[in-house]
Every structure is written in C-alpha cells, then in structure tokens.
C-alpha positions as CSV (number, residue, x, y, z in Angstrom):
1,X,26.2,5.2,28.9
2,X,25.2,5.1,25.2
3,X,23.7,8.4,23.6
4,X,21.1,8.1,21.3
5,X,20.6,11.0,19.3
6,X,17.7,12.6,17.1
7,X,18.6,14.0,14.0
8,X,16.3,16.6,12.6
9,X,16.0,18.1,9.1
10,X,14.0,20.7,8.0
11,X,13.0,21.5,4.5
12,X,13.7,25.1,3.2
13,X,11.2,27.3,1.3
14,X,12.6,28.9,-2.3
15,X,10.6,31.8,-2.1
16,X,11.7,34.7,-4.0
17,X,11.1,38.5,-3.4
18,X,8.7,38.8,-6.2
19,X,7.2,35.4,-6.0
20,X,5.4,34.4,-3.0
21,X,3.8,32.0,-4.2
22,X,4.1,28.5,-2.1
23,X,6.9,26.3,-2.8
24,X,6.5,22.0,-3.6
25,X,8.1,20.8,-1.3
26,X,9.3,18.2,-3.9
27,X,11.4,21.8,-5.2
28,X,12.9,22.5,-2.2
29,X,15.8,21.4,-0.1
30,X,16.3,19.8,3.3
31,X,19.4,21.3,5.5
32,X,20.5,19.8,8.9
33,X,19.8,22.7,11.4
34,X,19.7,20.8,14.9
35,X,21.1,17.6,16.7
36,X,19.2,17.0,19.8
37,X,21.2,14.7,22.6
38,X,20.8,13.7,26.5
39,X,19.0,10.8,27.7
40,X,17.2,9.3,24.6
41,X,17.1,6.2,22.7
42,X,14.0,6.9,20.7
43,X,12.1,4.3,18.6
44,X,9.8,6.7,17.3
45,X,9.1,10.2,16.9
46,X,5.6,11.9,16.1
47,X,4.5,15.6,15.7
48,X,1.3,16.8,17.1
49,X,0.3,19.2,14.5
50,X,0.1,21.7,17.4
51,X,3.4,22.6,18.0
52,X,5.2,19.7,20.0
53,X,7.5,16.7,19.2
54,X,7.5,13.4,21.2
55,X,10.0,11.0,21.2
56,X,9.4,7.5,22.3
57,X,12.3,6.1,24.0
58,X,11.5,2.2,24.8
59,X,12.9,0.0,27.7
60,X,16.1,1.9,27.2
61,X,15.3,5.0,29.0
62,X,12.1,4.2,30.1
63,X,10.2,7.5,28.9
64,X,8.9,10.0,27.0
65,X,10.3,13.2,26.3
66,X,8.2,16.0,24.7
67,X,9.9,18.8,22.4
68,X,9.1,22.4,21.7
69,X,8.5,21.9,18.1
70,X,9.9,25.6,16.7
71,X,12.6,26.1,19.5
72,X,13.5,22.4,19.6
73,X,14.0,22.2,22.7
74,X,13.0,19.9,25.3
75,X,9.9,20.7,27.7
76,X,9.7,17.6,29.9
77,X,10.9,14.4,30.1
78,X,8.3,12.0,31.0
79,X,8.7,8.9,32.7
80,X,6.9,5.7,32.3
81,X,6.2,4.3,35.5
82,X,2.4,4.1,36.3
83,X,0.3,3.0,39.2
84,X,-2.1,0.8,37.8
85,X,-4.3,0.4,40.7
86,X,-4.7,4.5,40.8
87,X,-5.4,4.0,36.9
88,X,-8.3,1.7,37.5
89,X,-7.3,-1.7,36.9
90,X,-7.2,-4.2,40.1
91,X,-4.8,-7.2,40.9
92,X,-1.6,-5.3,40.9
93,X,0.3,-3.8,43.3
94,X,3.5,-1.1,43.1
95,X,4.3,0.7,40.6
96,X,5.0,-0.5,36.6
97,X,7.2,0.5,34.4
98,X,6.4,0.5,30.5
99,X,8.7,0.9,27.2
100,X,6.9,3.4,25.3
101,X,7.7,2.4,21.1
102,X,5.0,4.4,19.6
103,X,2.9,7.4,19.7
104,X,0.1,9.2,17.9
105,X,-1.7,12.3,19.1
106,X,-5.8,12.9,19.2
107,X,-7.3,14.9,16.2
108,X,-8.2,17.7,19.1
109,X,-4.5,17.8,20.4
110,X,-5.6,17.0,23.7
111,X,-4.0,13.6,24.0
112,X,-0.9,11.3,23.4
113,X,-1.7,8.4,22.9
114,X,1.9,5.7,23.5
115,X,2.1,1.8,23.1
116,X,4.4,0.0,25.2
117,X,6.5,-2.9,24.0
118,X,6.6,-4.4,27.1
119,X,5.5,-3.6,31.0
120,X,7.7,-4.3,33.6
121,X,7.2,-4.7,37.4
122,X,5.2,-7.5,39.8
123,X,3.0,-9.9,37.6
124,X,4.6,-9.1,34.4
125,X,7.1,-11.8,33.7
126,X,6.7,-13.2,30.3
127,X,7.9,-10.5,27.9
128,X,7.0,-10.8,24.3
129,X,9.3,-11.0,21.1
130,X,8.8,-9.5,18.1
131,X,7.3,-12.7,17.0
132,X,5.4,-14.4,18.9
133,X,1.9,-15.9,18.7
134,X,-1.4,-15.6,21.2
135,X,-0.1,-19.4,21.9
136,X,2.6,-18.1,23.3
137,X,1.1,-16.5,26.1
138,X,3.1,-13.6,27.0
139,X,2.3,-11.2,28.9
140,X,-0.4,-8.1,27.4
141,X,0.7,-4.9,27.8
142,X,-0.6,-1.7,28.2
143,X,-1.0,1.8,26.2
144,X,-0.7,5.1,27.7
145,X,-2.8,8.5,27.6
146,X,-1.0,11.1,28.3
147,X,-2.5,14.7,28.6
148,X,-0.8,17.3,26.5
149,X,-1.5,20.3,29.1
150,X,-0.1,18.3,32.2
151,X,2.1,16.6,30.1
152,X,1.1,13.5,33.1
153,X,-0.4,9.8,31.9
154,X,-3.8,10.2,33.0
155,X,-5.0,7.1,31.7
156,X,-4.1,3.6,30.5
157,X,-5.7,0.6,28.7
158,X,-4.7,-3.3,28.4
159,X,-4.1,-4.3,24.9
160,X,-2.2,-7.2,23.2
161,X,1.4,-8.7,23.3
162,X,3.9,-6.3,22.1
163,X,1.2,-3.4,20.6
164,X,4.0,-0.8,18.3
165,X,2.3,1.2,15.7
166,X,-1.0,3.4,17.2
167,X,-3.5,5.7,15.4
168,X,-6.6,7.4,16.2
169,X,-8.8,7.8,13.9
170,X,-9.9,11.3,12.6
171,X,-13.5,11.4,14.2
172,X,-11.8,11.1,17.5
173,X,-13.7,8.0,18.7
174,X,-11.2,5.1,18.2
175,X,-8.0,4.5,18.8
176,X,-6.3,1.9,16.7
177,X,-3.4,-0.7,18.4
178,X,-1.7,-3.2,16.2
179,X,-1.8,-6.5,18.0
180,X,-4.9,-4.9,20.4
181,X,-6.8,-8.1,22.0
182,X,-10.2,-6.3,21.2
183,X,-9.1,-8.5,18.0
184,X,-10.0,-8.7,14.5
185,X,-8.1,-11.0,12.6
186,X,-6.3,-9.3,9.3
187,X,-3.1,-11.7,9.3
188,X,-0.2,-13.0,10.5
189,X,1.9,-9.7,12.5
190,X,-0.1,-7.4,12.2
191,X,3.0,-4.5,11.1
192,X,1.7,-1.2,10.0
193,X,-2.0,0.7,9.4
194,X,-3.1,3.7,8.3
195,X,-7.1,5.2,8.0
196,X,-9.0,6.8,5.3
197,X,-9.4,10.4,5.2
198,X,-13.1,9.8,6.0
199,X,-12.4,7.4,8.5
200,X,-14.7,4.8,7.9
201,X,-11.9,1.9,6.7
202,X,-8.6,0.9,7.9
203,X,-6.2,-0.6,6.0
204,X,-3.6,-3.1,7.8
205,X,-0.1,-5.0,6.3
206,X,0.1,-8.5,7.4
207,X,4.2,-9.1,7.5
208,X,4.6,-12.9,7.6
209,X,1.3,-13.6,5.5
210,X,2.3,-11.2,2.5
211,X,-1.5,-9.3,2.4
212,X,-3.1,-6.1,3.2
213,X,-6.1,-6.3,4.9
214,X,-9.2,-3.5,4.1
215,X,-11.1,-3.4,7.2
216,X,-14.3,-1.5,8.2
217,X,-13.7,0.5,11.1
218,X,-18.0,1.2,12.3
219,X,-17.8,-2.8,13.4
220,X,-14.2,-4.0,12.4
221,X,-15.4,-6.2,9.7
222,X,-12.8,-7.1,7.1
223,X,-13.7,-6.1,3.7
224,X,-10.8,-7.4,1.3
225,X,-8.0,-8.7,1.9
226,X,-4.8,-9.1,-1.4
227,X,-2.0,-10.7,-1.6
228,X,0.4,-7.6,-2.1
229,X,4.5,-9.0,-1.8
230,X,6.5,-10.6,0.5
231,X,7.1,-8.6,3.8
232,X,4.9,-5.6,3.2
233,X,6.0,-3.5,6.2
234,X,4.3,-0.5,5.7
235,X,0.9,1.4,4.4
236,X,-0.2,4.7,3.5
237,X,-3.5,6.4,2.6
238,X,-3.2,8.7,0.0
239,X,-6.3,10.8,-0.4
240,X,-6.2,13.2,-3.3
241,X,-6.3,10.5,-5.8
242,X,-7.5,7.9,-3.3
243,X,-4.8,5.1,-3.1
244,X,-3.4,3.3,-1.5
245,X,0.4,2.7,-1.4
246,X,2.4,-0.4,0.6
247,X,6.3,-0.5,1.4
248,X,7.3,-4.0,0.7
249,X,10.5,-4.7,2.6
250,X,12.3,-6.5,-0.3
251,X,12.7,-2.9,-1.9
252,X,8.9,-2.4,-4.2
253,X,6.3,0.0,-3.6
254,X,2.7,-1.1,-4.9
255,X,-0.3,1.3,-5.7
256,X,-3.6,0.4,-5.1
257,X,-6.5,2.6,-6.3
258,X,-9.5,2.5,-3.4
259,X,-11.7,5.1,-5.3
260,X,-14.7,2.6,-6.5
C-alpha cells in the first residue's frame, strides 16, 4: 500500500529575554518538528482557527481525518460514505461514497465544510475529469457538512461536476463551491477564489480563459472581469492595503489594487 505522508513545519518565534516584543514572521525561521503517516493521501489540508487540522484525502482513502492541532495527533478518521436518502435527497438507494479534495471551516467553527471530486456508488457512473464542460454531462457531485463536535457529516448538498476549492464567506451565510451548478458564469475552469475581508465581493481565476473575475457576492452579479496572464491558478485577498494578488502558473505574480 502507498503511504502518503504530511509534512508539517512550524515557524519559530526569536524572542529574546528582554524583548518580548512580537516577532515578523518574515524574521523568523521554520524547522521541521513532525512527520505524520498512516492511511492518508491528502489533497488538501485546512486549519480551523480553533485548534484542529483536517486533511482531505480523495478517492484514495476515501476520508477525512481530523488532527489535534498542538499535539498533532490524530482524533478521528472520518469516512466518506453517506446515505443520501437519510440526508434528504430521494432517488438513490445504498450508501455513496465521495472523494473529499477540499475543505474550509465556518467562521463560528461549528462546521467543515468538504467538496468531493467525485461520488461513487449506484447512479453515479459518469465521473468527471479535470477538464470537462457542462456538455459533457458528467455526473454532479456532492459537498459535505461535517459537524466539528461529532466529528459525523450531518449534511450534504448537490453542486457541480468536479467542485475542488470551497470557502465560506465571513458573514456565515454562503458557502462558496468552484464549479457549484447554482451558476454564475466567471470563465472557463473556474480554479481558485478567495472573498473580501467585508465579504461583499468575490474574486475568481478563470484557468483556460486567462481572467479574473470580480463578482458581487449579495446577488452573484459579475462586476469586472481582466485579462490577468496565461493560467492564473490562484487568488488572494490582501486586506491591509486592499489588493489583490493572482499566481499565474507560468511563474508571475500580478498585483491588483481594489481600494477605489
């Protein structure tokens, strides 16, 4: 069986006895203090602010496993086999399995919230490909709750074909699915978002078209949408000075101020 591992670093603080003031980050130094191995192949790894580590580990092991955050240590693994029927959605029947890529946790703590690359089980049987189009018609997948006290999926909700990266957004009251067929059209593949610090605009790279995409999130409205490089893969909010910054696969990083 192949081991996946997670490698995790942590960054020292250079505090002196008579100095405690608190240290850049950008002045200190990261040291390897803990390999964590067993029955993973994450995709993905996300930290709840509160204390706990999930790792999202796809068709591969078909689960979720939750860390203690300052032990680092495992609490539960979780798998990803649902009933759909006891989750509220008719014309299935058995049990599912999912492939859990990503996660993101509620601004309360009080949920993970984990896509699904793919479900598997009776009825699914046209799994989707990291590019495909809504022409394609593969089969729409699903994205877990999961509640952090139970540490149980106590809810689920159809969304697109192949839904990855997932965000909620800071007022608590929506939570954001690339590839989510409650649609709005930013692009072609849809790859990474991120929301402003106020919550009121999302801002989306389109892979294959080369843009970002500035979208209101009250209606979903698109605001603005730039041609940015080729193969922007990634987006950040920034919000002390109130840009915005894109990865661009070919190996750029471009700056955009959002602050008028």
């Amino acid at each position: 069986m192949r081991i996946r591992l997670i490698v995790i670093l942590v960054a020292l603080s250079l505090v002196t006895p008579q100095v405690m003031a608190e240290t850049l980050s950008s002045d200190s130094k990261m040291k390897l203090i803990s390999t964590i191995t067993g029955d993973i192949a994450p995709k993905s790894v996300r930290a709840s602010g509160t204390g706990y580590v999930s790792a999202h580990n796809m068709m591969y092991r078909h689960s979720v496993t939750i860390y203690d955050a300052k032990e680092i240590s495992l609490i539960k693994t979780i798998p990803d086999r649902v009933d759909l029927t006891k989750l509220g959605f008719s014309g299935y029947s058995g049990t599912h399995r999912g492939a859990p890529v990503e996660g993101a946790y509620s601004p309360d703590g009080e949920h993970l919230y984990v896509t699904n690359y793919a479900m598997y089980g009776k009825g699914f049987n046209r799994e989707g490909t990291d590019i495909c189009r809504p022409s394609n018609n593969y089969d729409r997948s699903f994205l877990y709750r999961i509640d952090t006290t139970s540490w149980e999926i106590d809810a689920a909700y159809k969304v697109g074909v192949v839904p990855k990266v997932v965000e909620v957004s800071p007022d608590n009251n929506y939570v954001l699915v690339t590839k989510m067929i409650k649609t709005v059209r930013t692009g072609n593949a849809a790859r990474s978002l991120d929301i402003s610090s106020d919550g009121s605009a999302l801002y989306v790279v389109n892979y294959t078209s080369d843009t970002i995409s500035k979208v209101r999130a009250s209606d979903l409205k698109v605001l603005q949408k730039i041609n940015v490089c080729n193969e922007p893969i990634g987006v950040t909010y920034e919000p002390v000075n109130q840009r915005v910054w894109v990865a661009c696969y070919g190996g750029a990083i471009k700056v955009f101020s959002d602050s008028q």
